[in-house]
DRENROTOR-614127 format. One line per 8 residues: number of its first residue (from 0); their letters; for each residue x negated, y, z of N, C-alpha, C. Coordinates in steps of 0.02 Angstrom, whole numbers, plus 50000, padded with zeros to 5 digits. Each point is the difference from the previous one (the first is absolute). Last residue first. Layout:
% DRENROTOR-614127
NUM = A = X,Y,Z,X,Y,Z,X,Y,Z; ... $
***
This chain:
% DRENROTOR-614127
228 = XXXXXXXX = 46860,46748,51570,50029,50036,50056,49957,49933,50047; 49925,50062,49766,50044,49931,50002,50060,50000,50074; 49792,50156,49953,50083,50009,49950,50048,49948,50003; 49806,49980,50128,50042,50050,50018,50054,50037,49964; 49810,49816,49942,50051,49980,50046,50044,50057,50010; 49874,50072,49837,50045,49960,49976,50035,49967,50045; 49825,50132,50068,50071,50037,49982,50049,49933,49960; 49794,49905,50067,50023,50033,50060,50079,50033,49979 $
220 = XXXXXXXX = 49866,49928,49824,50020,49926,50035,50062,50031,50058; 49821,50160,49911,50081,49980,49953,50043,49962,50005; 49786,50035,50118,50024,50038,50007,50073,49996,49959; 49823,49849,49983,50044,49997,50067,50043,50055,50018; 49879,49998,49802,50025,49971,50009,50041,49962,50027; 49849,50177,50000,50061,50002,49965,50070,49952,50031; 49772,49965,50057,50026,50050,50047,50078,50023,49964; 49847,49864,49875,50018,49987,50074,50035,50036,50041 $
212 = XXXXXXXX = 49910,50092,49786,50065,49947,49999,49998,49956,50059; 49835,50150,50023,50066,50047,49976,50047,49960,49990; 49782,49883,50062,50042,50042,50038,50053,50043,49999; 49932,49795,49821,49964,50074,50015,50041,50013,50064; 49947,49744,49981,50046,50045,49951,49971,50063,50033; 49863,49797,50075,50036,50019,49934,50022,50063,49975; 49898,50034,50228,50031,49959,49972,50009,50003,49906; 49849,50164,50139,50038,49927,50068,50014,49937,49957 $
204 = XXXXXXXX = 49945,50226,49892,49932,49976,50035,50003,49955,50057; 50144,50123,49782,49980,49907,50030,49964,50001,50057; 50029,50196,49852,50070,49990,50037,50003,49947,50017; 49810,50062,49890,49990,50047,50036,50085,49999,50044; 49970,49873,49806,49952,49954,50056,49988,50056,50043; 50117,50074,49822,50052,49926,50018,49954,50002,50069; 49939,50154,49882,50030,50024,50038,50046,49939,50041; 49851,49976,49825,49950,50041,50045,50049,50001,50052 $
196 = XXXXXXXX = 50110,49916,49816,49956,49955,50037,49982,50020,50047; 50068,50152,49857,50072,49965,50020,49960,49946,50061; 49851,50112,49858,50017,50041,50080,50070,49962,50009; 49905,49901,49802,49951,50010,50052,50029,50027,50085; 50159,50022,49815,49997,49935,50020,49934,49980,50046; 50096,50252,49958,49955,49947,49936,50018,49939,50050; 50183,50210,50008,49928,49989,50066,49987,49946,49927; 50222,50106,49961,49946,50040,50009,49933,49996,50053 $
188 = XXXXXXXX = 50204,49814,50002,49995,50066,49953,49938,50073,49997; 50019,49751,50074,50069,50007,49970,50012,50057,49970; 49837,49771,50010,49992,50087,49991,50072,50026,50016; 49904,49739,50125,50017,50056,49914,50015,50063,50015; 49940,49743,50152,49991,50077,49989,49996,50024,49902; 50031,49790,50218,50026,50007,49919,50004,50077,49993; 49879,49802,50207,50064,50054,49978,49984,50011,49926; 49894,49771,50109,50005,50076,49986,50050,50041,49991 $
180 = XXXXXXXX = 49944,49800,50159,50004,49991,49954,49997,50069,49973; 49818,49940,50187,50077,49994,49968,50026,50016,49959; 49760,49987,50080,50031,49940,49994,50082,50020,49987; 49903,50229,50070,49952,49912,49988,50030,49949,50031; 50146,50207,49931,49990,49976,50041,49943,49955,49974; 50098,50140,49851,49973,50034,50051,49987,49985,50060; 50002,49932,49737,49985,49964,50062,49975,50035,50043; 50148,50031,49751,49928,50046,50048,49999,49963,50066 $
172 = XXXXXXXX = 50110,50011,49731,50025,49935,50063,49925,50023,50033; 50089,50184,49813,49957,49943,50020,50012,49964,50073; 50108,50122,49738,49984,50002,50080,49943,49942,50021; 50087,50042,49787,50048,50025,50017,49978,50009,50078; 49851,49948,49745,50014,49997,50074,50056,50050,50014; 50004,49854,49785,49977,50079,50023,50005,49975,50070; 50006,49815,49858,49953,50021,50011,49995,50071,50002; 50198,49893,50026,49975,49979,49914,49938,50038,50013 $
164 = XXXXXXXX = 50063,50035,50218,50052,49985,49937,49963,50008,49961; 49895,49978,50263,50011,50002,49934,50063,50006,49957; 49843,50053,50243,50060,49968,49955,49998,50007,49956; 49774,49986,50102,50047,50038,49978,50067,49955,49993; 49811,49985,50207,50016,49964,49929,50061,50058,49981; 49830,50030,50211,50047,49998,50000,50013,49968,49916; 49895,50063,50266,49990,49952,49935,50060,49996,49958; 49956,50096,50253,49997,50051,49925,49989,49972,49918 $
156 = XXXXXXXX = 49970,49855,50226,50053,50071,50022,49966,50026,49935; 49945,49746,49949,49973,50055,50050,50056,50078,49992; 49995,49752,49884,50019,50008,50072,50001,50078,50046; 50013,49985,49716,49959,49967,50048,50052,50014,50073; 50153,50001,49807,49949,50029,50014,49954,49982,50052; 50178,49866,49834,49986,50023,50049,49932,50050,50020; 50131,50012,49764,49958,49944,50013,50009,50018,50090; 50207,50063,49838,49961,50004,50002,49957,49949,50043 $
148 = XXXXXXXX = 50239,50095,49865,49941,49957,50013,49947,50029,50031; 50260,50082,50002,49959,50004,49953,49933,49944,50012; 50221,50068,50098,49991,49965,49959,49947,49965,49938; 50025,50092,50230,50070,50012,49978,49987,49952,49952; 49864,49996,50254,49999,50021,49937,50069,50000,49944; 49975,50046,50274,49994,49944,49946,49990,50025,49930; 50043,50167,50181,49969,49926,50062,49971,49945,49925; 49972,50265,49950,50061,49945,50015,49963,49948,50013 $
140 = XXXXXXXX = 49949,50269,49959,49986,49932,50034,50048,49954,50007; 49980,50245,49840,50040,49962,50034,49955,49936,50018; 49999,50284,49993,49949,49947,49973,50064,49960,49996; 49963,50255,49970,50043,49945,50024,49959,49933,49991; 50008,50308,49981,49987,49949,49988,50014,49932,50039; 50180,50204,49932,49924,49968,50037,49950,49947,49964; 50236,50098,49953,49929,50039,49962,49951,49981,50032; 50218,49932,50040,49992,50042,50025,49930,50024,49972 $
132 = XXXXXXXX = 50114,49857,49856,50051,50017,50037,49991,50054,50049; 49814,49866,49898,50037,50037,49954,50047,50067,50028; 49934,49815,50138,49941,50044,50001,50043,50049,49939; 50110,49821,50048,50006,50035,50058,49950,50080,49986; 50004,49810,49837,50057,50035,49995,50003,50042,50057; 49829,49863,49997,50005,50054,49957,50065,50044,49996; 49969,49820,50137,49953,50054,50017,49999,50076,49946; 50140,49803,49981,50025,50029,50051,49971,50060,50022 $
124 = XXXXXXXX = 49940,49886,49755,50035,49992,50063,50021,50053,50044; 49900,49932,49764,50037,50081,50017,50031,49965,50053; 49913,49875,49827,49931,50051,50003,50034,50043,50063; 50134,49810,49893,49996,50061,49961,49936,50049,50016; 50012,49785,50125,50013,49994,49914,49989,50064,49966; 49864,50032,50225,50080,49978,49976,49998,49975,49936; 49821,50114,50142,50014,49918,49994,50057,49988,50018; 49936,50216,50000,49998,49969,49924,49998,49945,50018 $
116 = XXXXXXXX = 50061,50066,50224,50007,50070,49950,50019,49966,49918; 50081,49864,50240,49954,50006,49933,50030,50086,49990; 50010,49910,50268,50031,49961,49927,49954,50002,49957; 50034,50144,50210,50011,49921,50024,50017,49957,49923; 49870,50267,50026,50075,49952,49977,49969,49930,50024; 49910,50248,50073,49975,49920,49980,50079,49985,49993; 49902,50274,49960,50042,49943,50026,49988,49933,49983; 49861,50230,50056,50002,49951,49958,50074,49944,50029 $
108 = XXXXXXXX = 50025,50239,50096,49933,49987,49973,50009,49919,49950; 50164,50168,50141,50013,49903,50013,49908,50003,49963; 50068,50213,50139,50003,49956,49921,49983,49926,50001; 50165,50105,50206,49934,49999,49983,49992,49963,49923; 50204,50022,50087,49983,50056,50018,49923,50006,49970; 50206,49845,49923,49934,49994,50048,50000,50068,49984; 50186,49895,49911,49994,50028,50071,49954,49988,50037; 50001,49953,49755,50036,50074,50025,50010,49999,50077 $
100 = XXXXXXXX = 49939,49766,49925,49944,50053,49995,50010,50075,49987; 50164,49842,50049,49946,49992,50044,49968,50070,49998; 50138,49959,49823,50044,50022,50042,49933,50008,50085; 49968,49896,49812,49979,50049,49970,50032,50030,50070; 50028,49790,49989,49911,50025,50014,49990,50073,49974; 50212,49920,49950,50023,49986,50080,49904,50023,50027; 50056,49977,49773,50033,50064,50023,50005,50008,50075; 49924,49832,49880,49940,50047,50002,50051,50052,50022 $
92 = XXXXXXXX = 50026,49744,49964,49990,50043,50078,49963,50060,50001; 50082,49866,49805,50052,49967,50066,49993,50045,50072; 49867,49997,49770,50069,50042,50004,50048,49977,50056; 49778,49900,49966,49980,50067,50019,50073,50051,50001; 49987,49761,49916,50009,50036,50066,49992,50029,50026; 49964,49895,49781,50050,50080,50003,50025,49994,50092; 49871,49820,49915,49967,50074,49947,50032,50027,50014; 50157,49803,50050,49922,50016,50022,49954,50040,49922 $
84 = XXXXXXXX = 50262,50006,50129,49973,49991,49941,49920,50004,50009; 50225,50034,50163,49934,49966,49972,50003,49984,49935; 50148,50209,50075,49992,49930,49978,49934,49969,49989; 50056,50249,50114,50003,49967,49932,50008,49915,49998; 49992,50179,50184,50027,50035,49948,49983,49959,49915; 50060,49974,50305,49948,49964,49945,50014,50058,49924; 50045,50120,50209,50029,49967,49986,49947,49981,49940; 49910,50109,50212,50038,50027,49948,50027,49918,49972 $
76 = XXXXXXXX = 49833,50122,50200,50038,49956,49973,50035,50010,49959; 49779,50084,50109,50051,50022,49992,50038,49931,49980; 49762,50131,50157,50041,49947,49954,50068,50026,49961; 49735,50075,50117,50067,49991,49966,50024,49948,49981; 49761,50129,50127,50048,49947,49977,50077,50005,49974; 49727,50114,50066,50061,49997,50011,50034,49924,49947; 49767,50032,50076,50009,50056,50018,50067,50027,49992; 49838,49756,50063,50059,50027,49989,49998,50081,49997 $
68 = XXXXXXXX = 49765,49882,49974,50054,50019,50050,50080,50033,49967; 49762,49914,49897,50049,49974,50005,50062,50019,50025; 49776,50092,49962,50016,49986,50064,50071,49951,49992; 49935,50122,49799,49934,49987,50031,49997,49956,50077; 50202,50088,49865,49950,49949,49944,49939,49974,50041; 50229,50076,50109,49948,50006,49991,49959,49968,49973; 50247,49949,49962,49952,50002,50044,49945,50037,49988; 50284,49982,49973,49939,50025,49974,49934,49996,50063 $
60 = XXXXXXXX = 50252,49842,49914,49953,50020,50053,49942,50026,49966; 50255,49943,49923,49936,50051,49973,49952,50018,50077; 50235,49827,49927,49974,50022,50035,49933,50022,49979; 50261,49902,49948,49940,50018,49967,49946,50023,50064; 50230,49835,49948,49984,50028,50026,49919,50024,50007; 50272,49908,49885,49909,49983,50000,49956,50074,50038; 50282,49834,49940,49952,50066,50059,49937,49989,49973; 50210,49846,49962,49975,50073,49964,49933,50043,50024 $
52 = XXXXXXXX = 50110,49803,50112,50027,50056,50014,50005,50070,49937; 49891,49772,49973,50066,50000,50016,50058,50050,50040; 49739,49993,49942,50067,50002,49929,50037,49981,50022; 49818,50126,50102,50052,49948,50034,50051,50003,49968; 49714,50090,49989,50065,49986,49993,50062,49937,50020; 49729,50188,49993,50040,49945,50047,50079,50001,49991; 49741,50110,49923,50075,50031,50015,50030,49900,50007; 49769,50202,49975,50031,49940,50015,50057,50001,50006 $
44 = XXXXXXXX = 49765,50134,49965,50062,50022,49981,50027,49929,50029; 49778,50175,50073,50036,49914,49982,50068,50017,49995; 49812,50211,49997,50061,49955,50013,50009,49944,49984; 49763,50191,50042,50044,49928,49973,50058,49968,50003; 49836,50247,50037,50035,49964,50006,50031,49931,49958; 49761,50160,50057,50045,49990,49992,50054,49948,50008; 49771,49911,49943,50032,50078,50038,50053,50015,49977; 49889,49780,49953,49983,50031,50080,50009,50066,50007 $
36 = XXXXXXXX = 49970,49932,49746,50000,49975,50060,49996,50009,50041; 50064,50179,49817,49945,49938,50015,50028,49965,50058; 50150,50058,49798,50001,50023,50054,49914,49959,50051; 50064,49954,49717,50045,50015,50062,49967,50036,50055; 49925,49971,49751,49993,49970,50058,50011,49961,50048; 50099,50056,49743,49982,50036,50059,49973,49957,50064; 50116,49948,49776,49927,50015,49975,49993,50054,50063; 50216,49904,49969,49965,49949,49998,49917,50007,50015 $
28 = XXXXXXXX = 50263,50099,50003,49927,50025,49992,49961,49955,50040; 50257,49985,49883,49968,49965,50045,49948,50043,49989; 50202,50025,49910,49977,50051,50016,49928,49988,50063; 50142,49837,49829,49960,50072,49968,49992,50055,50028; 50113,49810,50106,49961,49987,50019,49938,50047,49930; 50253,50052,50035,49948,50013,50078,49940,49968,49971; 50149,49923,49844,49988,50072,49977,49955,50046,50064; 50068,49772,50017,49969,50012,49920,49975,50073,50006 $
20 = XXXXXXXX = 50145,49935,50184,49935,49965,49994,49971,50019,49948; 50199,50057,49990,49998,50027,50056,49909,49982,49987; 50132,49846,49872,49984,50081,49972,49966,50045,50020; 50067,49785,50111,49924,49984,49951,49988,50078,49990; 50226,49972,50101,49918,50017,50064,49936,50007,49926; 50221,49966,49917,49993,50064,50023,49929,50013,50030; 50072,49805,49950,49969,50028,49928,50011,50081,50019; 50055,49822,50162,49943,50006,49996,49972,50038,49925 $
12 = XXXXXXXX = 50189,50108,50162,50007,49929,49979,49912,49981,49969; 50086,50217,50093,50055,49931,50046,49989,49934,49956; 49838,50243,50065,50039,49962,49960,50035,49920,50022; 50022,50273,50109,49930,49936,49983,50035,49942,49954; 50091,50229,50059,49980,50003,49943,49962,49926,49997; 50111,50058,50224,50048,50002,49926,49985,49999,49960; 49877,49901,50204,50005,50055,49963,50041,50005,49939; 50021,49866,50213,49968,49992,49937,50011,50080,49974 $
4 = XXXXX = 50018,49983,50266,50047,49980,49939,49921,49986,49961; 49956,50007,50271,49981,50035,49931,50048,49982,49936; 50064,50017,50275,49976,49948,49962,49987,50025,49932; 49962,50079,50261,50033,50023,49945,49984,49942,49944; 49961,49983,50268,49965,50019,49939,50047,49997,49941 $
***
């Protein structure tokens, strides 16, 4: 597998990335739906790294919204392309998820990010920035919360409490398992925070995390062993 460079125009330092950020997240559409539930297509995005080689490795499994069922897959690898910095890790692995998601054949339909859309400092995560980037719409689910506050939601599969900053909601902590702990859902680009949800618990019907980032997930793990030889 071919190894992905940095892109010659991305930015190399963090007053480059903020800019980059500033100016992508005035093209956010905020005031749309998204895509209904259970039709059509869904991709999980994920990606898997080995800072001591450099390497990070992406993977775009598209599933059937309604049946779950694998309908294709990708991966790619490419070189880290930025520096940790937290709020700006969306610049470490998008050229390598972008790289994924050009060698699908089939429309990827709603994409799930393994992270944040607006439950970021700046409003403008991974989800968003992805969604922007290819015009989709996007959610993002993450295992933990980032930074923001909030109350626990009842016990029951679909209960859910807002995140918070300074009292705007940024997302909501949604209990797609009864009794377990909750996932972390926000907007990322062109779907409402209702259907970000709708679609969270229509990609749960086993476990915690959504089926798109499961499946991702092992899937990026995999090429990453195979870049490694």
């Amino acid at each position: 597998m071919a190894i992905i460079g940095v892109p010659a125009d991305w930015p190399a330092d963090e007053a480059a990335a903020l800019a980059v950020q500033h100016a992508l997240r005035g093209r956010l559409v905020l005031d749309e739906d998204g895509p209904p539930v259970g039709e059509g297509h869904v991709t999980g995005l994920d990606v898997a790294y080995d800072d001591a080689r450099d390497l990070v490795a992406a993977a775009a499994v598209v599933l059937d919204a309604r049946t779950l069922e694998v309908v294709e897959e990708a991966t790619a690898v490419g070189r880290v392309s930025f520096p940790y910095v937290p709020g700006l890790l969306a610049f470490r692995e998008i050229p390598t998820v972008l790289a994924a998601l050009d060698a699908l054949t089939a429309d990827p339909g709603l994409l799930v990010c393994d992270g944040y859309g607006l439950a970021h400092p700046r409003r403008f995560g991974l989800a968003g920035h992805l969604g922007v980037l290819t015009g989709r719409a996007s959610i993002g689910v993450a295992k933990n919360p980032f930074t923001f506050s909030y109350e626990q939601p009842g016990g029951e599969r679909g209960d859910f409490t807002p995140l918070l900053a300074q009292g705007e909601e940024v997302g909501r902590a949604l209990r797609t398992r009864r009794g377990v702990k909750p996932v972390f859902v926000s907007v990322g680009h062109r779907i409402s925070l209702s259907h970000a949800c709708a679609h969270t618990l229509a990609l749960t019907p086993r476990y915690r995390i959504p089926e798109t980032t499961r499946r991702a997930d092992a899937l990026c793990r995999r090429a990453l062993a195979e870049a490694r030889g």
